[in-house]
DRENDRENPA-233694 format. One record per residue (C-alpha): z, x, y. Coordinates in steps of 0.25 Angstrom, whole numbers, plus 5000, padded with zeros to 4 digits. Each point is the difference from the previous one (the first is absolute). Layout:
REM DRENDRENPA-233694
ZXY...
This chain:
REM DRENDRENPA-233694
531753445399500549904990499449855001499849945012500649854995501450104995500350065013499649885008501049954992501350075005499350015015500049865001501349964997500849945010501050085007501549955002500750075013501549964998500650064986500749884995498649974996500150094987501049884996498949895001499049994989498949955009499750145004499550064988498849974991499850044986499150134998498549974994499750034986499950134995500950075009500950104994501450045006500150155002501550034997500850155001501350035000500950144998500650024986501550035004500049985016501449995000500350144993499050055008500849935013501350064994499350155003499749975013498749974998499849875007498750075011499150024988500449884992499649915012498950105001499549974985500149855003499250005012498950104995499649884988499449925013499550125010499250054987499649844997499549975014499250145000499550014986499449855002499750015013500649875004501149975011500249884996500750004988501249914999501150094995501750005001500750135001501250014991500750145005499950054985498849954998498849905005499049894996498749955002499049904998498550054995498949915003499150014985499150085006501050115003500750014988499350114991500250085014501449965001500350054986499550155003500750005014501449954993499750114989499750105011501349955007500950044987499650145000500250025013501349965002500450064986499250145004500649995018501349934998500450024986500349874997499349914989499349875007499849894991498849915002499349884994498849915004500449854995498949895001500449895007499449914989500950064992501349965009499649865000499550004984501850025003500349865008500150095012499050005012499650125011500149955013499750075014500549975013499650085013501250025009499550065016501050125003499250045012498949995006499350094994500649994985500449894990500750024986499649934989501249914992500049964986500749884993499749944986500750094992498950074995500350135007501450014994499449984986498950095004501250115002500749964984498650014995499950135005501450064997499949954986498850094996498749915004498950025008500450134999499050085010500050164994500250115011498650085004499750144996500850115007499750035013499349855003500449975014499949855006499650005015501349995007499350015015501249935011501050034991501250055006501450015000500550085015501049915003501650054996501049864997500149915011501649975002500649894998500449945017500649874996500850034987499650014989498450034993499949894990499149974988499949884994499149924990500249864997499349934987500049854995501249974992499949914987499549875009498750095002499150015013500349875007500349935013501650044999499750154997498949995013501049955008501150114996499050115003499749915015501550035001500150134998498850045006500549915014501550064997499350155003499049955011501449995006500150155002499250075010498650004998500349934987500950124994498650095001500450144995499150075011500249995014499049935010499850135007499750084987501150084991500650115005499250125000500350104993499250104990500050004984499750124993500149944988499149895002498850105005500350074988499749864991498849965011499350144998500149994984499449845001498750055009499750154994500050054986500850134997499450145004499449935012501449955006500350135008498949945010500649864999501650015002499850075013498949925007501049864995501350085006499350035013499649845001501349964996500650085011499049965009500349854997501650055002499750045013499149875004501249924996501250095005499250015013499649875001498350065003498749984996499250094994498449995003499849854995501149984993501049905007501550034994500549875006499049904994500150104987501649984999499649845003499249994989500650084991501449915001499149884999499150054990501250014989500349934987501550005000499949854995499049944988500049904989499750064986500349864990501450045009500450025014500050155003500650065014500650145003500849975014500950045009501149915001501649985005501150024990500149865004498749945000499750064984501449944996499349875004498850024993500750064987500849855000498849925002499450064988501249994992499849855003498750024993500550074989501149904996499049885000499150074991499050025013499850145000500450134995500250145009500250145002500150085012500450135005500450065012499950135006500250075014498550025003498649964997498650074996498649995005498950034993498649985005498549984999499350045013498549994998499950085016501150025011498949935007499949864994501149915001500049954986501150094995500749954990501550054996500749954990501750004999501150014992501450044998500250145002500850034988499649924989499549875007499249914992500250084987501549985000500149885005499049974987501050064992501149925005499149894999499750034985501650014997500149855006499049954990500650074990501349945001499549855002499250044988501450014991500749895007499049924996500050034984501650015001499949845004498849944996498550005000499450005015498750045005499750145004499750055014
């Protein structure tokens, strides 16, 4: 177990219940000396996505914290799910641990999904060497889990570093596998029911992180709270149930190496069909409670965040995004913010069940056909094109 005075740290923060909160700087707290940010992300998410293969590039993004949480032991990492990728917060102690289990990671998804995972550990000494800062807010989902935030900037510069080349971690031998126990990914898209499946990302425009910015995303985030449930992708009673072939394909390649996986498919099929029936049937099954399952699962999802930017996947009218989309085109024409979104018919679920038992399931969301990664890329194009019309009419300063 890593220092007691480092974990004590997250533990102790205090939670904020209403999401709005992510906008108000008194909830987060720099993170001590000596951590290290644990950053990963998949080289080519959107060619990847363009193939179709959205399950296991959520499913590569997801496995970077199942593998960090069992590889250090620790549930009480402060990490952000990114749909193409994830980071974390290491206490010191953890960091030479971290490196291996990252390492691990790579080889995994590059040897199981065939894509190339790209990893880094970045010192948070080094983001604020920068100017910039790591700071960590804890936001209560449920009762039984909260999602860390992070502002400061130094998560975004964390994710350049890493794209550039630095703090480059190098993949483990072959056949190194990380512990990916709870991993799973059983649930097929869940369909949009009040328009549209939207994805959007909002960053600070050239005026930087201030009070105009928070109150922009205070809007947006009260314009979405205006939908059902706050435009949450997944039903209170649960998604729809219905079974995923694929995704017990991906879950049996996460929990057992090859020529032992004729045992493992077929004993995850038979629980996935005998989760199915729980749900279709709307019964119990020895201890486990499907009703207080499906509760906890709907609540226990992270279909909103902040990442140095506001982060939603939500299930909106056609009306209610074009209301959204205006506001933050108000934000992009004072020089506020910068976006991207993308929307899609459906959303994904990928999750992290430590036992159908405990209520501390955690399933992270997003857009079922691209989601985050697209609206990445869209977000990308902006900043590109505010880049050029800033050198065609003068100097300005850079988002």
């Amino acid at each position: 177990m890593a220092q007691a005075a480092d974990i004590e740290f997250y533990e102790r923060l205090p939670l904020f219940e209403a999401f709005e909160g992510v906008a108000d700087e008194a909830n987060y707290r720099p993170l001590p000396e000596g951590w290290s940010l644990a950053v990963a992300d998949i080289v080519d998410s959107t060619g990847a996505i363009a193939q179709g293969r959205y399950k296991s590039v959520n499913m590569a993004g997801a496995s970077v914290i199942s593998a960090l949480m069992n590889g250090l032991d620790e549930r009480n990492l402060p990490f952000v799910f990114g749909g193409d990728g994830a980071l974390a917060a290491v206490p010191a102690a953890l960091a030479a641990k971290a490196r291996d289990v990252l390492a691990a990671a790579k080889t995994w998804v590059a040897e199981e999904l065939g894509l190339e995972l790209r990893a880094a550990l970045v010192p948070v000494a080094d983001v604020r060497a920068h100017g910039l800062d790591m700071r960590v807010a804890r936001f209560k989902a449920s009762e039984e889990v909260s999602y860390a935030m992070f502002s400061g900037g130094g998560a975004s510069w964390a994710e350049a570093e890493m794209k550039a080349g630095r703090y480059q971690i190098e993949a483990a031998p072959p056949g190194t596998r990380p512990d990916l126990t709870g991993l799973s990914c059983r649930w097929n898209p869940i369909v949009a029911r009040h328009g549209t499946i939207v994805s959007i990302i909002a960053v600070p425009g050239e005026r930087g992180n201030g009070p105009e910015f928070q109150k922009l995303i205070g809007d947006i985030v009260a314009l979405a709270e205006g939908e059902e449930r706050g435009g949450h992708p997944v039903p209170e009673e649960g998604p729809e149930p219905r079974l995923s072939i694929q995704g017990v394909t991906i879950e049996s390649r996460a929990v057992s190496p090859r020529g032992r996986r004729i045992l493992a498919w077929p004993f995850i099929a038979v629980q996935s069909f005998l989760l199915f029936l729980c749900f279709r049937l709307g019964i119990n099954f020895g201890p486990f409670d499907v009703k207080r399952y499906a509760h906890d699962l709907a609540n226990n999802s992270d279909f909103r965040k902040f990442d140095d930017g506001l982060k939603m996947t939500i299930d909106v009218s056609i009306d209610r995004l074009r209301r959204i989309e205006e506001r933050l085109k108000q934000g992009v024409a004072a020089g506020i913010s910068r976006y991207g979104l993308h929307r899609q018919d459906s959303a994904l679920m990928t999750c992290i069940v430590p036992s159908p038992m405990s209520r501390d399931h955690m399933h992270f969301i997003d857009g079922a056909a691209g989601g985050y990664a697209m609206a990445a890329r869209n977000l990308k194009a902006a900043l590109s094109g505010a880049g050029r019309e800033r050198a065609e009419t003068g100097p300005g300063i850079t988002p």
